[in-house]
N, C-alpha and C positions, 0 to 999 in steps of 0.2 A: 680318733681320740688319742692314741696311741702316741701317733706322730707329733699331735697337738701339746700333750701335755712332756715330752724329753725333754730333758733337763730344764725345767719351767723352772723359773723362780715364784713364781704365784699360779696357783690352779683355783679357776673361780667359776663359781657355777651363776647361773642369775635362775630369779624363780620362775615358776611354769604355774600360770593361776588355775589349779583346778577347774575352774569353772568353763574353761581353753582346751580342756585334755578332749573336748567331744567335736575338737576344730580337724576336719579332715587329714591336714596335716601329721595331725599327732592319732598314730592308731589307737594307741594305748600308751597306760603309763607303765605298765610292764615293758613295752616294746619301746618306750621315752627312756625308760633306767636300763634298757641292756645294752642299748646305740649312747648314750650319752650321760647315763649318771657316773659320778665319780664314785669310785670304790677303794677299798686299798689297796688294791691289786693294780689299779690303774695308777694310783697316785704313789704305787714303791717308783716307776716309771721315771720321774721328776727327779726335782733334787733332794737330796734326802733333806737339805733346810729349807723347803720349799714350805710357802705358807699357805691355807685354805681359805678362802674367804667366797663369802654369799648374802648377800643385801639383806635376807633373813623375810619371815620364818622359809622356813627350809620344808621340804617338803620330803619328808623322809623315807628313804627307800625308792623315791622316785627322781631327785637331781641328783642326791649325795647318799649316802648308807651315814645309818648312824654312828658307827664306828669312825668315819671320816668327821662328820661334822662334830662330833664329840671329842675327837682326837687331839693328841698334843699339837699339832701341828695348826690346828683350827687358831683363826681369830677374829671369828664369825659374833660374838658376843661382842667385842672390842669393837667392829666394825659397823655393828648397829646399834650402839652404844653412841658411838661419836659420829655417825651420822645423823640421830636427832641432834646432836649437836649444831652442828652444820648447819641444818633446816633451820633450827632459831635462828640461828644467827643470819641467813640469810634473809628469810621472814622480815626480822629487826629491820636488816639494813633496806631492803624493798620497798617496808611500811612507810620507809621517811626518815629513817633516825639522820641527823648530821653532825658530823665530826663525833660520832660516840656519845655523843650527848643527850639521850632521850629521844623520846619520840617527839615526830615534828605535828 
């Protein structure tokens, strides 16, 4: 993770569905946040303008600490924010819409 995240211009977690944490893979989610969640500590590592971002909700204490996902540097709210975005609008254009004109 170390090597992973130097001088990163974006550090990004994706989520881990609780309901996965009992997949042989993942021991535990103690043992998921000490090999792989993001900390401060890991992410001082980066670039100090390096941004955080995570599909959301976040699973805290477990990908990210909440000091990270809460932090100035977060734009985790922004990013699932305007990812519903996205999803309508693709939706829209999926459904049928043509030329921006309604639905077909």
């Amino acid at each position: 993770m170390d090597e992973a995240v130097e001088d990163a211009d974006v550090v990004m977690a994706l989520r881990i569905q609780r309901e996965r944490m009992s997949d042989p893979l993942i021991p535990s989610s103690r043992e998921y946040a000490k090999c792989y969640g993001i900390s401060r500590t890991l992410l001082e590592k980066s670039r100090q303008d390096a941004i955080v971002m995570h599909p959301g909700p976040v699973n805290r204490g477990v990908e990210m600490n909440a000091d990270v996902a809460d932090g100035p540097r977060s734009v985790i709210l922004d990013q699932v924010t305007n990812g519903v975005a996205v999803r309508m609008a693709l939706l829209y254009l999926v459904a049928g819409a043509q030329g921006g004109q309604g639905w077909s």
